[in-house]
C-alpha beads as a LAMMPS data file, in Angstrom:
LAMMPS data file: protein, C-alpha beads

284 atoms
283 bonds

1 atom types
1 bond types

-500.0 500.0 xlo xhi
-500.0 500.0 ylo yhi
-500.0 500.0 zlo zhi

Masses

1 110.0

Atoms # bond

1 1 1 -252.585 -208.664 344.361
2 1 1 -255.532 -206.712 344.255
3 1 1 -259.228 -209.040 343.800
4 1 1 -261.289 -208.379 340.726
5 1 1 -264.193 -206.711 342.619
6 1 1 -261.290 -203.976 344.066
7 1 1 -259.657 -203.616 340.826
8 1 1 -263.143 -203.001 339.418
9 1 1 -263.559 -200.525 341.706
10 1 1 -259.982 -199.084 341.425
11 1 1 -261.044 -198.777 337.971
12 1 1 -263.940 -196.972 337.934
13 1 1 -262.301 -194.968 340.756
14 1 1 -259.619 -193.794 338.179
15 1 1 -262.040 -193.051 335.771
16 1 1 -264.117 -190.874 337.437
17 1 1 -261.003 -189.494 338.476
18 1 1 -259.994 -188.645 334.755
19 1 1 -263.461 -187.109 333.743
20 1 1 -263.124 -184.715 336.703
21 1 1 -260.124 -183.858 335.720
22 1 1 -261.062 -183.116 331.859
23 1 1 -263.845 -181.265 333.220
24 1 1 -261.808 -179.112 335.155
25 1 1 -259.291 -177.966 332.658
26 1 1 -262.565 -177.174 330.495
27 1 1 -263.616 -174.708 333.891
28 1 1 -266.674 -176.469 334.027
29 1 1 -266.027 -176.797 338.182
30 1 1 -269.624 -178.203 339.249
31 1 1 -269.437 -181.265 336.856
32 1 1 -265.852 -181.914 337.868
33 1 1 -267.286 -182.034 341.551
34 1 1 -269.152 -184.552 341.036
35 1 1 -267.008 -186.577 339.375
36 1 1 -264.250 -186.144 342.069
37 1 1 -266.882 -186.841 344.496
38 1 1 -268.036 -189.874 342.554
39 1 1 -264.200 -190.825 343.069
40 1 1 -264.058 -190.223 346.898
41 1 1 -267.642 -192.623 347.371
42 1 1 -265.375 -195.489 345.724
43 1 1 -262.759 -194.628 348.027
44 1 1 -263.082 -192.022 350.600
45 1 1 -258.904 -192.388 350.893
46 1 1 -258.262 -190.907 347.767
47 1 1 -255.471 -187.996 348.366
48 1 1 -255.816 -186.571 344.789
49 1 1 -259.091 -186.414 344.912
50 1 1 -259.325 -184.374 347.945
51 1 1 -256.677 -182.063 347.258
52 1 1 -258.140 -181.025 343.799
53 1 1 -261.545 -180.846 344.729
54 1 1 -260.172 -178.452 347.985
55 1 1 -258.535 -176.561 344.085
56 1 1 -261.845 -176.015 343.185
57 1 1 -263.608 -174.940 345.756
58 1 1 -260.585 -172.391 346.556
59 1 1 -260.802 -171.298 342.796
60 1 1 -264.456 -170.803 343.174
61 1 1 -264.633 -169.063 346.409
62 1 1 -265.823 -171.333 348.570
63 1 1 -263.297 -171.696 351.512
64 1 1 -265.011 -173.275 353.966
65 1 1 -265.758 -176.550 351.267
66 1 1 -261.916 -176.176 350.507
67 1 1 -260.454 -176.089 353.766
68 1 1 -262.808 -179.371 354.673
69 1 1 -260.994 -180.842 351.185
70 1 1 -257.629 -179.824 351.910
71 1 1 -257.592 -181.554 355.617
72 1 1 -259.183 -184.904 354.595
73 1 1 -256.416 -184.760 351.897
74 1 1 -254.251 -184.270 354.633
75 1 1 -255.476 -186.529 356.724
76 1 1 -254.915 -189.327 353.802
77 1 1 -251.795 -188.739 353.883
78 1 1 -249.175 -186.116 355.090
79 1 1 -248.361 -184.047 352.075
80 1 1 -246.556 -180.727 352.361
81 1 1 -249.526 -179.570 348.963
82 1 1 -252.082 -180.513 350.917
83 1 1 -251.080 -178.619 354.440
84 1 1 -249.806 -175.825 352.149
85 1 1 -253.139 -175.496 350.392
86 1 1 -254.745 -175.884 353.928
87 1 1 -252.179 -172.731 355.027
88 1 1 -253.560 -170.577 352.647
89 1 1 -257.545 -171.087 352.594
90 1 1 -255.939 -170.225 356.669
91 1 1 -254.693 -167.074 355.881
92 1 1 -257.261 -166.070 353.676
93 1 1 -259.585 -166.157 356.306
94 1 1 -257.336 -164.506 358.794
95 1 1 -257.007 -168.041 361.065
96 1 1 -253.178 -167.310 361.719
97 1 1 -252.572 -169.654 364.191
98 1 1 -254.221 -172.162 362.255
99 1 1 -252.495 -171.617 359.105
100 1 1 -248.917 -171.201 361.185
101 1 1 -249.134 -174.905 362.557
102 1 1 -250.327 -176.256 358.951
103 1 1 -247.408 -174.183 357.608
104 1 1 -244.730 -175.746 359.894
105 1 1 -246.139 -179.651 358.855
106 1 1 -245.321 -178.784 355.233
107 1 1 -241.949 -177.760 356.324
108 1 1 -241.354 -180.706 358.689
109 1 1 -242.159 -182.746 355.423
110 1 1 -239.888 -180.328 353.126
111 1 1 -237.372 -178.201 354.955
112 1 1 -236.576 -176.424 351.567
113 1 1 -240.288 -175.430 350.881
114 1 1 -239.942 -171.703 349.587
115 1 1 -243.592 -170.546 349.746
116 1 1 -244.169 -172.052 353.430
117 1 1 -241.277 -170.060 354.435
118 1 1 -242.550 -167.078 352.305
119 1 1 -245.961 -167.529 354.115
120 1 1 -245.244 -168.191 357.447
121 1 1 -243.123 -164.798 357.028
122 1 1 -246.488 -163.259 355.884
123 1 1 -248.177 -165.024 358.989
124 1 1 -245.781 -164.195 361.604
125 1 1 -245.970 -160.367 360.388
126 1 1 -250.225 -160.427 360.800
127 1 1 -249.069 -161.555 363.862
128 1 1 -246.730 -159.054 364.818
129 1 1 -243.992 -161.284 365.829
130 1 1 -241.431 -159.197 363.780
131 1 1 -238.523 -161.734 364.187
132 1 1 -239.944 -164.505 363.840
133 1 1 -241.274 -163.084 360.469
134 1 1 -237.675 -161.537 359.427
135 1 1 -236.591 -165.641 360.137
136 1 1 -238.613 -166.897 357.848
137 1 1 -238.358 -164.606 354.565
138 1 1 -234.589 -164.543 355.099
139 1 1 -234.947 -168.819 355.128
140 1 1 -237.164 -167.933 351.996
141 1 1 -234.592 -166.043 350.611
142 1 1 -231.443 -168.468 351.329
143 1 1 -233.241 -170.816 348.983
144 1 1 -234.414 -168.322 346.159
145 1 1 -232.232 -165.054 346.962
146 1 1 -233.464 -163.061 343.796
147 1 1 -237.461 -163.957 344.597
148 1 1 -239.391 -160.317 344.452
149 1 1 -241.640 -161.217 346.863
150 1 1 -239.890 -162.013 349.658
151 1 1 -237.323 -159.043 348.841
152 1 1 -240.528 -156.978 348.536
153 1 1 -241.588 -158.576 352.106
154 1 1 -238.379 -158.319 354.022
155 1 1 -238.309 -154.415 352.707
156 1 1 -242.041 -153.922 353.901
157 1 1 -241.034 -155.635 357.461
158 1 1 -238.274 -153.194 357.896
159 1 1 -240.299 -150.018 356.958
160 1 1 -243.086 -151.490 359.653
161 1 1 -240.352 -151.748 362.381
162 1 1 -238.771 -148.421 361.427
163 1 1 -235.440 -149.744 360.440
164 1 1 -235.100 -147.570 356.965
165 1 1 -231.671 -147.681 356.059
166 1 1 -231.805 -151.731 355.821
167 1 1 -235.714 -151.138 354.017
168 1 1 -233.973 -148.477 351.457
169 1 1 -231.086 -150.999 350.784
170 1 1 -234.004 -153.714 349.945
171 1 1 -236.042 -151.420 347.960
172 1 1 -233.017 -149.815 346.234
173 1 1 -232.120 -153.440 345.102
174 1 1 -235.621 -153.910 343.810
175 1 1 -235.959 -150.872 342.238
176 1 1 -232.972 -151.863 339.850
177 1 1 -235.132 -155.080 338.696
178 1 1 -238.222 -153.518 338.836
179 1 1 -238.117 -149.614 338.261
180 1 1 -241.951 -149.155 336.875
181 1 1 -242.781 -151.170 340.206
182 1 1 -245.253 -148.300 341.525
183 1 1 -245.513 -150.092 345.172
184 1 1 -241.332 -149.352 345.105
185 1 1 -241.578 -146.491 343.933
186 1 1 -243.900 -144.795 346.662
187 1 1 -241.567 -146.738 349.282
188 1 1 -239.020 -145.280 347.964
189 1 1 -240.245 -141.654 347.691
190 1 1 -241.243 -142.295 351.443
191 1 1 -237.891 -143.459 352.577
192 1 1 -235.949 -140.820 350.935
193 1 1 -238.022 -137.943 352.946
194 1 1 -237.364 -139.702 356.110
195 1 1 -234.200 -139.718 355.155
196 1 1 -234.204 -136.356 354.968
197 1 1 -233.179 -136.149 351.056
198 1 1 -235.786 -133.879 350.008
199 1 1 -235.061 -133.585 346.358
200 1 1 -235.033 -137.404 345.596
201 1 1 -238.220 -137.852 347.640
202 1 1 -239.689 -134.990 345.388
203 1 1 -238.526 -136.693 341.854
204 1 1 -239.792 -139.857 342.641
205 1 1 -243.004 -138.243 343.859
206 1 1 -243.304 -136.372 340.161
207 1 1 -242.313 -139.559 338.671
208 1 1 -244.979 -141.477 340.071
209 1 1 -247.906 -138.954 339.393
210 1 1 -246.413 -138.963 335.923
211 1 1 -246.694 -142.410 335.145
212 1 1 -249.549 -143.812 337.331
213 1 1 -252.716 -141.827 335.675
214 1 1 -254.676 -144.083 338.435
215 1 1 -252.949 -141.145 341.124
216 1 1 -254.931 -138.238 340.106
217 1 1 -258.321 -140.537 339.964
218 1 1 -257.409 -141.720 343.435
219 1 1 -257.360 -138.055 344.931
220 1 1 -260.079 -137.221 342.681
221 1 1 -261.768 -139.989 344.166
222 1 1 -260.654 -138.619 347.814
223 1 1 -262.688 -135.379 347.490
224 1 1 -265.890 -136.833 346.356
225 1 1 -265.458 -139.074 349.685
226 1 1 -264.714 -136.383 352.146
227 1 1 -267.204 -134.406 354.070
228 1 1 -268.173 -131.059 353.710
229 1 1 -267.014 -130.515 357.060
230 1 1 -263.860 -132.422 356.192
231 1 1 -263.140 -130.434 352.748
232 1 1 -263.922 -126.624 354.057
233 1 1 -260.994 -127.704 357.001
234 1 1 -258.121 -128.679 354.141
235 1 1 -259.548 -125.799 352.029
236 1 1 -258.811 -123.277 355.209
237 1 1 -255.477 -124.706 355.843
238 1 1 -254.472 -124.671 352.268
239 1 1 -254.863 -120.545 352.279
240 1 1 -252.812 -120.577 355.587
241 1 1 -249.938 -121.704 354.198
242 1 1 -250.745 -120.135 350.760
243 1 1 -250.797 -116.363 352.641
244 1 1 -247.332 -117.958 355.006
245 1 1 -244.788 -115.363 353.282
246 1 1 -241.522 -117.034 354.839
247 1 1 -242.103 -121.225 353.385
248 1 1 -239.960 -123.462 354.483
249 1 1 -239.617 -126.358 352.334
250 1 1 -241.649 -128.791 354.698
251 1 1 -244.510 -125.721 354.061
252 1 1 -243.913 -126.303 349.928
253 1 1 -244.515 -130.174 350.813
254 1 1 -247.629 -129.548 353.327
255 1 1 -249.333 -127.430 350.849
256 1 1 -248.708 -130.144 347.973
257 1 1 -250.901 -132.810 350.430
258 1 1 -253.315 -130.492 350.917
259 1 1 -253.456 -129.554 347.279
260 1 1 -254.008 -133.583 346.775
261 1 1 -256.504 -133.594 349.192
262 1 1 -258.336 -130.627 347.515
263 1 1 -258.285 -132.359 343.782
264 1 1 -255.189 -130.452 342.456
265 1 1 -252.771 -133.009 341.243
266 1 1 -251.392 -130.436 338.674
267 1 1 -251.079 -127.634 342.029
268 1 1 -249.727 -130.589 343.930
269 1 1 -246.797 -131.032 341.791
270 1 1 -245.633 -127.193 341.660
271 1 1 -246.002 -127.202 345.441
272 1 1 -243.441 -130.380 345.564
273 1 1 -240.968 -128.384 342.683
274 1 1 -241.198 -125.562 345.031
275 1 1 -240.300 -127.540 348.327
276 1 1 -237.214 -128.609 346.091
277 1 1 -236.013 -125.192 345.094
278 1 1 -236.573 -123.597 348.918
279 1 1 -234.140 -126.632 350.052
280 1 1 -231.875 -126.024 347.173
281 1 1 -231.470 -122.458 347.974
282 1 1 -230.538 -123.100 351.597
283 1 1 -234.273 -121.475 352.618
284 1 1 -234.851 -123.565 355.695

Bonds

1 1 1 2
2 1 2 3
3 1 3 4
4 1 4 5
5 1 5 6
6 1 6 7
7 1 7 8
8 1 8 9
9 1 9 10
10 1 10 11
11 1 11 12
12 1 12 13
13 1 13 14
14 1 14 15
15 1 15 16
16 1 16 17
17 1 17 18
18 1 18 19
19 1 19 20
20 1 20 21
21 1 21 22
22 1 22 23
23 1 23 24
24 1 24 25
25 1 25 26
26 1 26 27
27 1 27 28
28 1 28 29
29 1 29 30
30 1 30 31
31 1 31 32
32 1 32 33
33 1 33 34
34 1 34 35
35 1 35 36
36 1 36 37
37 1 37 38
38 1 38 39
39 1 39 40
40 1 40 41
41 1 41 42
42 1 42 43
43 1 43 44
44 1 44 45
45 1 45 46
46 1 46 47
47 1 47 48
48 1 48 49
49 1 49 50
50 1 50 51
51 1 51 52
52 1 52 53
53 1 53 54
54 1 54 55
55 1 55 56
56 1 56 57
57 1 57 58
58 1 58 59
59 1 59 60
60 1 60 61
61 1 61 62
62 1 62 63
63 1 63 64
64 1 64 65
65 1 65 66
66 1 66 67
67 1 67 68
68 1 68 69
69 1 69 70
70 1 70 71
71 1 71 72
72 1 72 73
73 1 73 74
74 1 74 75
75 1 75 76
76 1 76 77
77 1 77 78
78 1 78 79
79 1 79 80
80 1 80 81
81 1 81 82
82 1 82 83
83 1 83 84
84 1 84 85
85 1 85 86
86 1 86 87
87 1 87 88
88 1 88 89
89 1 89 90
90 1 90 91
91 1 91 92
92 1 92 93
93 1 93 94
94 1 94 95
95 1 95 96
96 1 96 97
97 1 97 98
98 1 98 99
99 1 99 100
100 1 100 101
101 1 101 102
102 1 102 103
103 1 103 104
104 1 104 105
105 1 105 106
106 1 106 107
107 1 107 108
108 1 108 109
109 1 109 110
110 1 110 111
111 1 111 112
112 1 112 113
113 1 113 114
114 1 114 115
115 1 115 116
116 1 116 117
117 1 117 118
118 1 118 119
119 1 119 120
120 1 120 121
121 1 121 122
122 1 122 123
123 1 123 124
124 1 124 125
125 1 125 126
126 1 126 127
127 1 127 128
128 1 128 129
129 1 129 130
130 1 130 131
131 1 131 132
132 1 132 133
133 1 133 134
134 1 134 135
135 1 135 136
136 1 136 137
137 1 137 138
138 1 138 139
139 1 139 140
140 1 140 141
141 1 141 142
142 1 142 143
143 1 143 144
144 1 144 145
145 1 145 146
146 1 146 147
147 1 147 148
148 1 148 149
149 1 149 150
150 1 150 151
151 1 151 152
152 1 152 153
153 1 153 154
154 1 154 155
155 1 155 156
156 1 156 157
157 1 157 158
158 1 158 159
159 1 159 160
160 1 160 161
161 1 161 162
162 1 162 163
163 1 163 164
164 1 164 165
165 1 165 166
166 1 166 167
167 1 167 168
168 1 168 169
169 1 169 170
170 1 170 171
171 1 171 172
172 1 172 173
173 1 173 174
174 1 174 175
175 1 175 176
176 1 176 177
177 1 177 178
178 1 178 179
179 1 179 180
180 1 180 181
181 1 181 182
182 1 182 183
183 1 183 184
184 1 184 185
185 1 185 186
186 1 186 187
187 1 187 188
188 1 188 189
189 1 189 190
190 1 190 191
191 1 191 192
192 1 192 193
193 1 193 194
194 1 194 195
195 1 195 196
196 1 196 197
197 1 197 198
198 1 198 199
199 1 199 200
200 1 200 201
201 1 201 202
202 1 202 203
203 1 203 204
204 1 204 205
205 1 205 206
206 1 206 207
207 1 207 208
208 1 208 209
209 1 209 210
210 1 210 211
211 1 211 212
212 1 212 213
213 1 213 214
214 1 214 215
215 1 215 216
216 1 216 217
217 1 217 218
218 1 218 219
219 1 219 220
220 1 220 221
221 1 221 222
222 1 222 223
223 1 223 224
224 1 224 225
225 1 225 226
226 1 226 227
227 1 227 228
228 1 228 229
229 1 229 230
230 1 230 231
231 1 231 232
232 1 232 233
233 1 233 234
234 1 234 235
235 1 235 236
236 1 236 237
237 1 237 238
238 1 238 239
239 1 239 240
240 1 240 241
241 1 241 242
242 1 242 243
243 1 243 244
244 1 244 245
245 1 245 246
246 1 246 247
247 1 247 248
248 1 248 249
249 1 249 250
250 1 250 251
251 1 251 252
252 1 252 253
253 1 253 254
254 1 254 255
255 1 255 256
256 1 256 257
257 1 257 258
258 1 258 259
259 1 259 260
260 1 260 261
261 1 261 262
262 1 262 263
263 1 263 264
264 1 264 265
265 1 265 266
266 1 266 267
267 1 267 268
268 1 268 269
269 1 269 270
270 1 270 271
271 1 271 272
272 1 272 273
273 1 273 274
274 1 274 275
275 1 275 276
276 1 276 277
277 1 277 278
278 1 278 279
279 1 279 280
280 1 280 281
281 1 281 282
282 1 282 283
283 1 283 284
C-alpha cells in the first residue's frame, strides 16, 4: 500500500502526465515537454512518459532527443512500442545494425508484430542480405497477406535481384488494387520491356505520361539540370537515329529517351507509338 508522501507524488506524477498529454494533442510540443519531463523528475521510471516524449521529439525532428527517449523507455521496461519506435529513429538515420537488433527484441516480445517484420525486411534489403529480407516480408505477409506495402516490398526485392517473372506476378496483383498507383505503373512498364512485350511496355508508358502531369515537369526539369556539354551530346545522338533510315523498334524507343532527355514529352510519345508499329509490322 503505497505511503501518502508516494501517492502524493504518484499524483502529481499523473497529473503532469495528463497536461502533457492535452498539450500534445493541441501540437503545442515544447509545453508538453516539459510537462512530460516534469513527470520523469517525479519518477525517472515512468515508461509512458519516455515513450511519448521519444513521439515528440520524432514528430519534431529531433532524432537524436528521441532515440535517447525511446531507450530509457526501453530500458523501463521491455516493450515491443518502445524498441519499435527505437527501430525506426534507427533506420532513419541509416544505423541498420542498430535498428535490426532493436527490431528482433520487439519480435522476441511479439512474434506476430507486422511492422517489425515489415521493417526488418526494409533493413535486411539496405543491407543487402536479399534472403534474409525476402524472410521477413513473406513473415509480414503470412500475418496481413493483402498489406500493399509489403506486396509493394517483396515486388521491389525481386526486381533488385533480377527475378522478374515472380516481381511482374507481385506487381500484376497490385496493379488490380491499385491501378492509378504511378510507382506500379512504371514497374510495370519496366518489366514488360524486359520481358520483351514491347507493346504493353509502350501503353503503360503513354498511360503514365498521360496521367502524371508531374512527368513532363520532371524532364523539363532534367534539361535545365544538364550541362551544355551534356545537352549538345543527346542533341547529336538524337539526329543519328533521326537520319537512321532502317529503325528497328529498340531505335523508335532510344530516340523516345533521348527526346525526354531533350524536353519533348509530346516527341517522346510518337517515338514510343512508332517503336510499337515497327514491332507490329514484323520490322525488327
Amino acid at each position: 500500500m503505497l505511503n501518502s508522501g508516494n501517492l502524493r507524488k504518484k499524483q502529481a506524477r499523473n497529473a503532469f502526465f495528463e497536461q502533457a498529454l492535452r498539450e500534445e494533442k493541441k501540437r503545442n510540443y515544447k509545453d508538453a515537454l516539459n510537462f512530460y519531463k516534469l513527470a520523469l523528475k517525479i519518477d525517472t521510471t515512468f515508461f509512458d512518459a519516455w515513450l511519448n516524449s521519444g513521439a515528440v521529439y520524432s514528430r519534431i525532428g529531433k532524432t537524436d532527443k528521441a532515440i535517447f527517449c525511446y531507450k530509457r523507455a526501453a530500458n523501463s521496461k521491455p516493450d515491443k512500442r518502445a524498441f519499435y519506435n527505437l527501430s525506426v529513429e534507427y533506420f532513419k538515420s541509416n544505423l541498420l545494425k542498430e535498428c535490426q537488433e532493436s527490431l528482433e527484441k520487439a519480435l522476441k516480445e511479439d512474434d506476430m508484430f507486422f511492422q517489425a517484420y515489415l521493417l526488418l525486411g526494409y533493413t535486411y534489403g539496405k543491407l543487402s542480405q536479399n534472403e534474409k529480407s525476402e524472410e521477413s516480408i513473406k513473415k509480414a505477409l503470412k500475418i496481413n497477406p493483402d498489406s500493399k506495402p509489403a506486396l509493394t516490398a517483396l515486388a521491389l526485392l525481386y526486381f533488385h535481384t533480377k527475378r522478374y517473372e515472380l516481381s511482374l506476378k507481385y506487381v500484376q496483383r497490385l496493379i488490380t488494387n491499385s491501378p492509378k498507383d504511378g510507382l506500379l505503373k512504371k514497374l510495370y512498364a519496366r518489366l514488360k520491356l524486359i520481358e520483351g512485350d514491347l507493346g504493353d511496355s509502350i501503353e503503360a508508358y503513354k498511360e503514365i505520361a498521360e496521367n502524371d502531369p508531374a512527368l513532363r515537369e520532371m524532364y523539363q526539369e532534367l534539361e535545365k539540370e544538364q550541362s551544355l556539354l551534356q545537352k549538345q551530346k543527346v542533341i547529336i545522338k538524337k539526329r543519328m537515329y533521326e537520319r537512321k533510315t532502317d529503325k528497328k523498334p529498340k531505335d523508335w524507343l532510344d530516340l523516345s529517351v533521348l527526346s525526354f532527355f531533350n524536353g519533348e514529352p509530346a516527341s517522346a510519345m510518337d517515338y514510343l507509338l512508332k517503336a510499337r508499329e515497327a514491332n507490329s509490322t514484323g520490322n525488327i
